[in-house]
N, C-alpha and C positions, 0 to 999 in steps of 0.2 A: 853451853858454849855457842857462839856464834857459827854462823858460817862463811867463809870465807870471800871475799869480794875478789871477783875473776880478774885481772891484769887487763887495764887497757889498751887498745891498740895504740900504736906512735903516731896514727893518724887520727887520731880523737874516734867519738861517738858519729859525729856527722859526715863522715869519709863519703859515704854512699849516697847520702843527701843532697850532697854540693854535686857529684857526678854525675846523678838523676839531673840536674837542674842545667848542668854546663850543657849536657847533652841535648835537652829542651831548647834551650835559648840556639843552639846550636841547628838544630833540626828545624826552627820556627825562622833562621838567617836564613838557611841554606834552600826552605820555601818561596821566600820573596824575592830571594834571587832568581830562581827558575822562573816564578812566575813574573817578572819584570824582563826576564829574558825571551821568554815564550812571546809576550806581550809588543815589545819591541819585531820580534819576526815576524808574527802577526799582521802588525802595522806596516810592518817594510813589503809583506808581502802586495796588500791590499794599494797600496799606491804606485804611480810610475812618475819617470822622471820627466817623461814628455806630456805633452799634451795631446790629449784624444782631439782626432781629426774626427768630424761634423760634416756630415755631408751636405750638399744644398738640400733643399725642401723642397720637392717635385710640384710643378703646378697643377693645378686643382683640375681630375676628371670631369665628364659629365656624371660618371655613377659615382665619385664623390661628394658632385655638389649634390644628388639628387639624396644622400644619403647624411648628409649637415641640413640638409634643408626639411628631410622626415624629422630629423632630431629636433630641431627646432621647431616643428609646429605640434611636436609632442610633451615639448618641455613646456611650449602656450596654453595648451589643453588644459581642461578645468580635470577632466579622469584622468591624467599623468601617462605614464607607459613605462614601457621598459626601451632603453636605449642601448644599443651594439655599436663600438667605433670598436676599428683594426688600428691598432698602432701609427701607422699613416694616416688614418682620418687625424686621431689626436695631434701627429706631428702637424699635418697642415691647418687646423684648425688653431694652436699656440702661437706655428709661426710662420704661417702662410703669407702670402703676399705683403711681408714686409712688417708683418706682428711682431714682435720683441727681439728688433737684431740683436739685444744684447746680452738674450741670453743664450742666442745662436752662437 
């Protein structure tokens, strides 16, 4: 004699299959969401709604012109060097006496 074939469940063979898969699709929504949400605050954080105030550009020292004027005769040199500018040199060197009002 045979043996007997178990009663199906009312929910077929695949019940657990589709659940697995709902819950995937589900889990992989509910990532793009956070991360499109995270992304957006992100963003929101990192900008303002005003504009950054720019201060004038200080006129040029004598121990800064003396320190653009080393750089320059080291950047002429055939043996090269090493150059140091403070934030200041670079600002007045960009936009010093009237060098790119527009990106001031």
């Amino acid at each position: 004699m045979s043996t007997p074939v178990p009663p199906r469940s009312p929910g077929g063979i695949y019940t657990g299959g589709c659940l697995v898969l709902v819950l995937a699709v589900f889990l992989v929504i509910c990532a793009l969401l956070w991360g499109a949400i995270s992304t957006y605050q992100g963003i929101y954080q990192m900008t303002s709604p005003l504009p950054r105030d720019l201060s004038v550009v200080p006129p040029a020292t004598p121990e800064l012109s003396q320190r653009l004027l080393q750089a320059k005769q080291i950047l002429e040199s055939a043996e090269g060097g090493e150059i140091r500018l403070r934030p200041e040199d670079l600002n007045y060197l960009c936009f010093g006496e009237g060098r790119n009002p527009d990106l001031v």
